[in-house]
C-alpha positions as CSV (number, residue, x, y, z in Angstrom):
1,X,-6.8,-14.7,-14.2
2,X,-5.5,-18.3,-13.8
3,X,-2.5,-19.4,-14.7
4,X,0.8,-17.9,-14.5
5,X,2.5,-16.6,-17.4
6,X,6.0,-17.4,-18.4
7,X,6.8,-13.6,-19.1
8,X,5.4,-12.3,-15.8
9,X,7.9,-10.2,-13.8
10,X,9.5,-11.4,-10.6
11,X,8.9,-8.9,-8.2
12,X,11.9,-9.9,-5.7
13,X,14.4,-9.6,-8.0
14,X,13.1,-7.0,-9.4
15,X,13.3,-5.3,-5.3
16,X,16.3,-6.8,-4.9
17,X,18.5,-4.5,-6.0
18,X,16.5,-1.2,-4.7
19,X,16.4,-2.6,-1.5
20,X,20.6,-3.1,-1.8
21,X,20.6,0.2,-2.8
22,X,18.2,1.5,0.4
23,X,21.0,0.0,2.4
24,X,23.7,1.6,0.5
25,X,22.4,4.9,1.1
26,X,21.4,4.5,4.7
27,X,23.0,7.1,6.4
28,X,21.9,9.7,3.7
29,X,18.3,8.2,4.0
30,X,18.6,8.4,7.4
31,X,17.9,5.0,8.0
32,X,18.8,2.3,10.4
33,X,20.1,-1.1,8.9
34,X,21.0,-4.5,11.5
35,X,21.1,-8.1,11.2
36,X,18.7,-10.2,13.7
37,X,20.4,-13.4,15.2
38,X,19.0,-15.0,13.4
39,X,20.5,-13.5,9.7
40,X,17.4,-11.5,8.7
41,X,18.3,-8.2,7.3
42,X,16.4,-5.0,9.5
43,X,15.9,-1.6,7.6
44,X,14.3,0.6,10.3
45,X,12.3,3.5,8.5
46,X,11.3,5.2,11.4
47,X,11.4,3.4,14.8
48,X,14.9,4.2,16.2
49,X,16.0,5.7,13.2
50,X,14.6,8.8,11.5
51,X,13.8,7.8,8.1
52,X,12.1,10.8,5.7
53,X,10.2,11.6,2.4
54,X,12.7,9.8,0.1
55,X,12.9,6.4,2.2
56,X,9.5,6.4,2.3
57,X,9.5,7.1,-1.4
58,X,11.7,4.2,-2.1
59,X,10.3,2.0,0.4
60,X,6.7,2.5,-1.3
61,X,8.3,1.9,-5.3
62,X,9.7,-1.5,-3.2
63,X,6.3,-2.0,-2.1
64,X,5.3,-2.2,-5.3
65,X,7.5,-5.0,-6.3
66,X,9.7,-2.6,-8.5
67,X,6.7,-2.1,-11.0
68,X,5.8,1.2,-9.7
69,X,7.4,4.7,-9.6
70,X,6.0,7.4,-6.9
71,X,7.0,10.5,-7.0
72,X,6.3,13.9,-5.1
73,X,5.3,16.9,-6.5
74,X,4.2,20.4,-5.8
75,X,0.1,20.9,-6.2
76,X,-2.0,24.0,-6.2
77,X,-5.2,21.5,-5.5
78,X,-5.7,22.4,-1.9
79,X,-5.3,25.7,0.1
80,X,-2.8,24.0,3.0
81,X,-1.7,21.1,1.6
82,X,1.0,21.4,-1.3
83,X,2.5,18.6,-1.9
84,X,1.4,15.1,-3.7
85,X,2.5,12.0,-4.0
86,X,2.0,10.9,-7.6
87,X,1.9,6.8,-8.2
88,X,2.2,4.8,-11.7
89,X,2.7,1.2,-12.1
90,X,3.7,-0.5,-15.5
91,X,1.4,-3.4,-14.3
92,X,-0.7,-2.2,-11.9
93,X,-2.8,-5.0,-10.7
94,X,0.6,-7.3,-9.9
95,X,2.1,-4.5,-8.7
96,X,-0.3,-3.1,-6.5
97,X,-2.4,-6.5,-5.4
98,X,0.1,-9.0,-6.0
99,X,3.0,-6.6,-4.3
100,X,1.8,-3.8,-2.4
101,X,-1.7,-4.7,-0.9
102,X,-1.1,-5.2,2.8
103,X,-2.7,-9.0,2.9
104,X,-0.4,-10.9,4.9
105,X,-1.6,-11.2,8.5
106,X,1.6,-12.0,11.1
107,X,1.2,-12.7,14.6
108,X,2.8,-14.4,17.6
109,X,2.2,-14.7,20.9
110,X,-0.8,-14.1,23.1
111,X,-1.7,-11.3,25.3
112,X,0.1,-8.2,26.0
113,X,3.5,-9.2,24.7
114,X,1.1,-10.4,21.3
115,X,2.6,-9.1,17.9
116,X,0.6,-8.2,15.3
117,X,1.4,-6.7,11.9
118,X,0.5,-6.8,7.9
119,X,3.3,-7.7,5.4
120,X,3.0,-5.7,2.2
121,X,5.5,-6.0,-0.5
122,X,6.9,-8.7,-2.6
123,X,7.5,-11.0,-0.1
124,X,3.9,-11.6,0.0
125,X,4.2,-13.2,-3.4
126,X,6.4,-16.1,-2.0
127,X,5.1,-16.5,1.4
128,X,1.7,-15.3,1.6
129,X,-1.4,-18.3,1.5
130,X,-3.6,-15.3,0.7
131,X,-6.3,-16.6,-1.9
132,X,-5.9,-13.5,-4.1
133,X,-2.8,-14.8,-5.2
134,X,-4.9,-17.6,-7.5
135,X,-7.2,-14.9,-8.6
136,X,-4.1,-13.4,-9.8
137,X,-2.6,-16.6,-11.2
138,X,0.7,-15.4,-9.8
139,X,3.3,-16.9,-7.4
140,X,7.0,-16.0,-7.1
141,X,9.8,-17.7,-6.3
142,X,13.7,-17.2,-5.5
143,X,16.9,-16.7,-3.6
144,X,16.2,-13.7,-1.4
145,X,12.5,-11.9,-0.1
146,X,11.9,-8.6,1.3
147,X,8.7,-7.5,3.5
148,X,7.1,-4.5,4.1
149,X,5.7,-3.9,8.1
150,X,4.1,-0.9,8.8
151,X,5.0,-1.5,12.8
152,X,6.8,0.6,15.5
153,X,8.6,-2.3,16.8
154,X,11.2,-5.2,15.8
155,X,9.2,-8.6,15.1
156,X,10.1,-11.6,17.4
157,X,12.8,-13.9,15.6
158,X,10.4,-16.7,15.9
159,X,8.1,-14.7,13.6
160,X,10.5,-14.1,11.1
161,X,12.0,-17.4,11.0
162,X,8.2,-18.4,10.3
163,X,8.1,-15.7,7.2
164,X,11.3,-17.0,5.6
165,X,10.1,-20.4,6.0
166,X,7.0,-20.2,4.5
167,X,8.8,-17.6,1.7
168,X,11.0,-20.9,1.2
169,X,14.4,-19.1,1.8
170,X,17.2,-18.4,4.5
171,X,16.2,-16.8,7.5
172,X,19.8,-14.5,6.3
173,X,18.3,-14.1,2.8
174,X,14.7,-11.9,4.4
175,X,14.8,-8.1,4.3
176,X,12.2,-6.6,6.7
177,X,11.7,-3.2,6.4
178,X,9.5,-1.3,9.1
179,X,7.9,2.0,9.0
180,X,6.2,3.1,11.7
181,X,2.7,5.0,10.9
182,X,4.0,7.9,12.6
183,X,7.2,8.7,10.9
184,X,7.7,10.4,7.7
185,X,8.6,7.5,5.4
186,X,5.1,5.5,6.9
187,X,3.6,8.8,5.4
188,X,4.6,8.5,2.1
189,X,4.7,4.5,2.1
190,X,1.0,4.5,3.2
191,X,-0.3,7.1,0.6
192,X,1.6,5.7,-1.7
193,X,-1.1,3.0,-1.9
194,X,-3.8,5.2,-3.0
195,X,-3.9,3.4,-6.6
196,X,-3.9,-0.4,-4.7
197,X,-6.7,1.0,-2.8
198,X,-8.8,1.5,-6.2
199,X,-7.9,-1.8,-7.6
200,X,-8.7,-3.3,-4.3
201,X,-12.1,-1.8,-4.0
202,X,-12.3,-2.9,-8.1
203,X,-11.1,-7.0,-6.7
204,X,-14.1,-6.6,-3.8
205,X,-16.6,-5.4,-6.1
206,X,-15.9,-8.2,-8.3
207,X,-15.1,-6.0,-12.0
208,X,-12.2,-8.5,-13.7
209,X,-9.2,-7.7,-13.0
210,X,-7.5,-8.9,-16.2
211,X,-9.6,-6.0,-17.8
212,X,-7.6,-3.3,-16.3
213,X,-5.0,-2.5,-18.3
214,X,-3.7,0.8,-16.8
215,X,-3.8,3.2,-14.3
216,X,-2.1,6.0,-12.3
217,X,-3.1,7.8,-8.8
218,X,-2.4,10.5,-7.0
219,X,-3.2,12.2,-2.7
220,X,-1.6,14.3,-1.2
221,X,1.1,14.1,1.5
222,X,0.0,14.1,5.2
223,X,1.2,15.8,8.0
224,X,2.9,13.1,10.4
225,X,2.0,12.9,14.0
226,X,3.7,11.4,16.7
227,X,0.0,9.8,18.4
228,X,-1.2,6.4,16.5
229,X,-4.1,7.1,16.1
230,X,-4.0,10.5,14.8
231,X,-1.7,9.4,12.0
232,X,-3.2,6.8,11.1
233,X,-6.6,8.4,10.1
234,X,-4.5,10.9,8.0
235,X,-2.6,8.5,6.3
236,X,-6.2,6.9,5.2
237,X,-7.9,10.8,5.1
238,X,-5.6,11.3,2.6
239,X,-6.5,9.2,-0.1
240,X,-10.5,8.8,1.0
241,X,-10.6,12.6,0.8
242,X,-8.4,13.8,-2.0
243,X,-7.1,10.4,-3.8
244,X,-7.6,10.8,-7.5
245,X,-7.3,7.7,-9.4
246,X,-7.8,7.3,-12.8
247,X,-7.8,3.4,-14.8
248,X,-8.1,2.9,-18.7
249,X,-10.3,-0.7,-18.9
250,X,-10.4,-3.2,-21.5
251,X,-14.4,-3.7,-20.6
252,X,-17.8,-2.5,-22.1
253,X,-19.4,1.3,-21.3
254,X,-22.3,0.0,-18.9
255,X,-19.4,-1.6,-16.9
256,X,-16.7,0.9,-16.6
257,X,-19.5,3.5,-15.7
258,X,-21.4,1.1,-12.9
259,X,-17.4,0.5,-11.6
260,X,-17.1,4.1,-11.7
261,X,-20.0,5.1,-9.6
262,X,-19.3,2.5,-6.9
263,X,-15.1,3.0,-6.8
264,X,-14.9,6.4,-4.7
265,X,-14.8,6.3,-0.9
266,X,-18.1,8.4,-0.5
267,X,-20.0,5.5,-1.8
268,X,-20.0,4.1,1.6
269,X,-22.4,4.2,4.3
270,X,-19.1,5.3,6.4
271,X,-18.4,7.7,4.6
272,X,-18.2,11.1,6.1
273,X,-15.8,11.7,8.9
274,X,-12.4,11.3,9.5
275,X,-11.2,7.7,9.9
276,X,-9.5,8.2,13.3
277,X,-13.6,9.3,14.5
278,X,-14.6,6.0,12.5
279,X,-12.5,4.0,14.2
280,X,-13.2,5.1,17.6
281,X,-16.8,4.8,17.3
282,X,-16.9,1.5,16.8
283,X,-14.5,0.7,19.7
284,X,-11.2,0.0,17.7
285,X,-12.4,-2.9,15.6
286,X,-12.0,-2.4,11.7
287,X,-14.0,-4.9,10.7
288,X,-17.1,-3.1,11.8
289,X,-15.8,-0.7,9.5
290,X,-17.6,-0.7,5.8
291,X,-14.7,-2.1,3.5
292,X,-16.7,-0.5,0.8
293,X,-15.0,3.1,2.7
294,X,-11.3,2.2,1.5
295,X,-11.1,4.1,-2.2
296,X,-10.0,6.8,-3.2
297,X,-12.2,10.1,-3.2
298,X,-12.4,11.1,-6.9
299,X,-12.0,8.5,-9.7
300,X,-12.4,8.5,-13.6
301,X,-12.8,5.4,-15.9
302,X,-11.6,5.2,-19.6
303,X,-12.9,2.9,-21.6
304,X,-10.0,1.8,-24.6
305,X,-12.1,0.7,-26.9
306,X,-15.4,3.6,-27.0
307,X,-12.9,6.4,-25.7
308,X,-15.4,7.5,-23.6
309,X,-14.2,8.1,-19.4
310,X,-16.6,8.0,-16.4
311,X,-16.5,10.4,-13.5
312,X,-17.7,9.3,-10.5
313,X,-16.8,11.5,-6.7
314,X,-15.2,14.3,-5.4
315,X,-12.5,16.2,-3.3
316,X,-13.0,16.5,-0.2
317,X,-11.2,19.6,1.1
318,X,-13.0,20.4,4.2
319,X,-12.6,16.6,5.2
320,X,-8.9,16.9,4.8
321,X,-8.6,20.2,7.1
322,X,-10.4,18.4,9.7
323,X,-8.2,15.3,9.5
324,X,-4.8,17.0,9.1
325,X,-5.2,19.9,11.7
């Protein structure tokens, strides 16, 4: 993909009015909403607020630039687990890389008072220097931004002054939006991603991204938990144990079958216990951590032109019971 099309969709004003309505319907969403010094707009998800299923369901349609519709639904897949979270994109590969991929590294400070965290959303299309963005010959531009932060605490206003600048707006015309790992709406936000973490793994393995044409996903919903840790490897178990994917590529048969054996998460040498066990043995840092591990557990690839699809992986059920308790 190089250049950018005049026809392509801008995600921010396509969020725009869904995050309006997200503040609208705060108090029945059980969100928090407050203005830094700033001007930055602050939609707490989780932290001091309580959040829930359906922020978390809007936040992750936002997260996907308003291309994207996610969805819960009751499943008879698993013994324990009934619900899912059910994910389709009208362009998925904008919507999930060029939106909802968490790519934009933030930080500030040094030391313990240090604050790190990874902006998803379509933000990213404005500010982000990420190099993905001229893979996907997309940038976006406008009056207002809004940011994703999966973080348990309020960014430092020197930070966000640095996002708005760099998103080429008013510090009063950013919308952050935090959900905490542990709360509900991080739940839903996180597995929400399971289809970005198919076309992800596709970007890293190198298949062309322009031949994906569609493509829908589906894990189901964790159970929260109020340590980090702990809810963080079941918002990953969920999708590397039970995320179901399935793409329809513009591509030839050797190629959609070779994409299909190397997309699930068991295709890595990590593969095999739950990510919080990962994690810890190799002493906290993720990039020791196969990439190759972050896909979904069962995929299948259609082919448009041959009508022919390609299995590739499994459920994972007694994965899941390990990881969710």
């Amino acid at each position: 993909m190089t250049d950018k099309p005049e026809n392509r969709p801008s995600v921010n004003q396509l969020t725009a009015p869904l995050v309006d309505a997200l503040v609208d319907d705060a108090d029945l969403l059980r969100l928090g909403v407050s203005t830094m010094d700033n001007g930055t707009r602050v939609i707490d998800a989780g932290i001091e607020a309580r959040g829930g299923l359906e922020a978390g369901r809007l936040i992750a349609e936002i997260c996907m630039g308003g291309l994207g519709s996610v969805s819960l639904r009751a499943s008879s897949s698993f013994k324990r687990w009934a619900w899912n979270l059910d994910v389709y994109s009208t362009e998925p590969v904008l919507a999930c890389l060029g939106s909802q991929y968490a790519g934009w590294a933030l930080s500030h400070g040094e030391g313990k008072s240090a604050f790190f965290g990874l902006g998803s959303g379509p933000g990213r299309a404005m500010g982000s220097k990420e190099d993905l963005f001229k893979e996907l010959g997309y940038r976006d531009s406008g009056d207002s931004a809004c940011l994703v932060m999966e973080v348990d605490q309020l960014p430092p206003v020197e930070l966000v002054d640095k996002i708005a600048e760099m998103c080429g707006i008013k510090a009063d015309k950013l919308t952050l939006i935090l959900t905490p790992t542990s709360s509900l709406a991080g739940c839903v936000q996180v597995v929400g991603r399971v289809l970005e973490t198919a076309l992800h793994k596709a970007h890293a393995l190198e298949f062309p991204l322009e031949k994906i044409v569609d493509g829908a996903g589906s894990a189901p919903l964790c159970p929260p938990s109020g340590d980090f840790l702990t809810a963080m490897s079941r918002t990953n178990d969920a999708i590397l144990f039970a995320g179901q994917v399935q793409l329809f590529v513009d591509a030839d048969d050797d190629d959609a079958k070779q994409l299909a054996e190397q997309l699930p998460s068991s295709a890595s040498k990590d593969y095999g216990k739950p990510f919080g066990e990962i994690f810890k043995a190799v002493n906290y840092d993720f990039y020791q951590i196969d990439p190759m591990l972050f896909s979904p557990a069962r995929v299948t690839v259609s082919v448009m032109k041959s009508g022919k699809s390609y299995h590739a992986g499994s459920l994972d059920e007694p994965l899941l019971d390990r990881s969710f308790g």
